[in-house]
C-alpha positions in Angstrom: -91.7 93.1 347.2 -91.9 89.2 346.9 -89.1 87.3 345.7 -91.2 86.0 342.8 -91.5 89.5 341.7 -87.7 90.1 342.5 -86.8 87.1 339.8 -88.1 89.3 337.1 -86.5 92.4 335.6 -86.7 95.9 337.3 -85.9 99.4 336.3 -83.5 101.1 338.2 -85.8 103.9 338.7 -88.0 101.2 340.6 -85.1 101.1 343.6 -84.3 104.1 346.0 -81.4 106.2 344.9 -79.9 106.0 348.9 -80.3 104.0 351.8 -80.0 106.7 354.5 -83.7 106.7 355.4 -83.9 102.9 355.5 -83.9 100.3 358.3 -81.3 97.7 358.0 -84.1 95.1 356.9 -85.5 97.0 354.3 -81.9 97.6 352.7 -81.4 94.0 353.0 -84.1 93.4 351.6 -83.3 96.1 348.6 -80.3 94.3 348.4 -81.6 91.1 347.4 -83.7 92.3 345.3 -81.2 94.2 343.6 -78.8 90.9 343.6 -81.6 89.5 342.2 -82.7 91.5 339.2 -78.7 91.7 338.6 -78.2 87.7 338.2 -81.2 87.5 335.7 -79.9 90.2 333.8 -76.7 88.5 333.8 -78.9 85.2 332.6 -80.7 87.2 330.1 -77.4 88.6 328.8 -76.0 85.6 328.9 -79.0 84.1 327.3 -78.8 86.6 324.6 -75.4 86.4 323.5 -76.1 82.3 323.3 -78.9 83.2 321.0 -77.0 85.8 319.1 -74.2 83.2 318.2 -77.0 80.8 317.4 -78.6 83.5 315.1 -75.4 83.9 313.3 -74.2 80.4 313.0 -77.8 79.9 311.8 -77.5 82.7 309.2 -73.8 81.2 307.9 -75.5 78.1 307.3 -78.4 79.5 305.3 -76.0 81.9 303.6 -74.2 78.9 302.5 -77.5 76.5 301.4 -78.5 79.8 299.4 -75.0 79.9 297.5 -75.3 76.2 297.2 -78.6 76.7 295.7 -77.6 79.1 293.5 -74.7 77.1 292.6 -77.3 74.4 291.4 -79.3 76.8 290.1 -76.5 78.1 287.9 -75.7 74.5 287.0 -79.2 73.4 286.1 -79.1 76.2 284.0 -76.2 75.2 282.6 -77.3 71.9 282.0 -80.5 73.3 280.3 -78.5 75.0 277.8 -76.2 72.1 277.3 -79.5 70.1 276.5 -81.3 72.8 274.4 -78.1 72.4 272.4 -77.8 68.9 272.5 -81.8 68.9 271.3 -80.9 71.2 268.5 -78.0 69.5 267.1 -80.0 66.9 267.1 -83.1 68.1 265.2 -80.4 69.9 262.5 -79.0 66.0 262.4 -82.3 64.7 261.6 -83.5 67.4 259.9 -80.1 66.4 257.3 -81.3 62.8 257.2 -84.9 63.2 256.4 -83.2 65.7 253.1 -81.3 62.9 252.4 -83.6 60.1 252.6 -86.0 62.6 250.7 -83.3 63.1 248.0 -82.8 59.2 247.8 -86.6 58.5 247.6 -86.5 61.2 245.1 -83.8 59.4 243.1 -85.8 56.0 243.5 -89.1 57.6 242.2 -87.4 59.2 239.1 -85.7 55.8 238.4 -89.4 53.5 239.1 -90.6 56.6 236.6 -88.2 55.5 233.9 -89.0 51.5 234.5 -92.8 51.5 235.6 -94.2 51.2 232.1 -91.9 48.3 231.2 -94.5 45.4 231.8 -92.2 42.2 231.0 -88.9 41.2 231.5 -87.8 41.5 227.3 -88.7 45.2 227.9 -86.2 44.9 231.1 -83.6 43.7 228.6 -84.2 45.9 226.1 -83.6 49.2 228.4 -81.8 47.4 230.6 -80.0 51.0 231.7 -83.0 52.3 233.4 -83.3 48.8 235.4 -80.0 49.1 236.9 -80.6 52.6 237.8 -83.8 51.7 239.9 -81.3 49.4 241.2 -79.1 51.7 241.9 -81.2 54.2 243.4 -82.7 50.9 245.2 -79.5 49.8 246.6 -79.0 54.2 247.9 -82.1 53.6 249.7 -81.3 50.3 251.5 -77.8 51.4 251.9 -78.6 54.4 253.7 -81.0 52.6 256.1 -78.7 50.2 257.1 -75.9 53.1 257.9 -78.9 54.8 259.9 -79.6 51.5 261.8 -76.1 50.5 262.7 -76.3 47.5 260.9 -73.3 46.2 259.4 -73.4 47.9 255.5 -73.7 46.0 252.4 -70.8 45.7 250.4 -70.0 47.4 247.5 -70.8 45.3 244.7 -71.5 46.6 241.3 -75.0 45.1 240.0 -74.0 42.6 237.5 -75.9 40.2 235.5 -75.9 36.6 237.0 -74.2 34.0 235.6 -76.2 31.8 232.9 -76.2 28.5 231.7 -76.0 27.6 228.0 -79.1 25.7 228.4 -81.2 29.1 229.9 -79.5 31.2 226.9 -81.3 28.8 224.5 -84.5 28.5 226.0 -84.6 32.3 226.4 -82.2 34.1 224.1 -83.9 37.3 224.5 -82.7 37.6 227.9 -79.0 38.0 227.4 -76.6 40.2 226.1 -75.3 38.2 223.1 -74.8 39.4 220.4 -78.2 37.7 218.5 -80.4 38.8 221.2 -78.8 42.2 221.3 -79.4 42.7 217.4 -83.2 41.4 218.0 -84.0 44.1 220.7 -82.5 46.6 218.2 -85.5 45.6 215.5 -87.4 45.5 218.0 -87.4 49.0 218.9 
């Protein structure tokens, strides 16, 4: 046998079970052989055992990315839910604003209704509770757009006529609440 064949690993069955019938050369030779295959098993064991710990340490560490992984998995899915929520509160939200808006366009409609077939501003005057509530309904609308766009609100002010000179009130008589131009809308009608 050749040393480079000695390197390698042998079977015990390969060697003789005693050394009576051989010369001292071939038992030393034997011998080495035998050292031989004995320090690479001892390499391969050794080699193994190195491999095994790297095998384990290699499975911790893909044990632990899995349960990380899952971990952030488990969040995502959290996270998705929190969202889907989130989404849905939000679509009830604007599903109440566009009833509301609806309801105030509603309002506004019914009030133009009342007012559309008034063509001057005598008829104004002389119905002039159907004006202010198209201005009312008007001032709902406007009111609740400016809440929705986080502008500042208007204030609260109740619609009131504006102020009117004397000179106005006799030019145009029929557009003030006097008592005379009260009394002529009432023969008007």
């Amino acid at each position: 046998m050749t040393s480079s064949q000695s390197e390698r690993f042998r079977s015990a069955t390969e060697f003789p079970k005693t050394l009576d019938r051989l010369a001292p050369a071939e038992a030393e030779q034997i011998y080495v052989e035998m050292r031989d295959c004995l320090v690479f098993t001892n390499r391969s064991r050794a080699q193994l055992t190195r491999r095994n710990e790297e095998h384990k340490q290699k499975v911790q560490l893909v044990k632990a990315d899995v349960e990380r992984l899952q971990a952030m998995i488990q969040q995502l899915g959290a996270e998705k839910q929190q969202m889907a929520r989130s989404n849905q509160q939000t679509v009830s939200e604007l599903t109440e604003q566009v009833e509301l808006m609806s309801t105030h366009f509603d309002q506004l409609t019914a009030a133009f209704d009342g007012i559309a077939d008034i063509e001057n501003p005598a008829g104004f005057m002389a119905q002039p509770s159907r004006f202010f509530r198209f201005i009312q309904a008007l001032k709902a609308v406007i009111l609740f757009w400016r809440d929705e766009s986080n502008s500042p609100a208007l204030p609260n002010y109740s619609v009131s006529q504006p102020a009117v000179t004397e000179a106005e009130r006799r030019e145009n008589p029929q557009m003030h609440s006097d008592q005379a131009s009260q009394g002529r809308s009432l023969l008007d009608q």
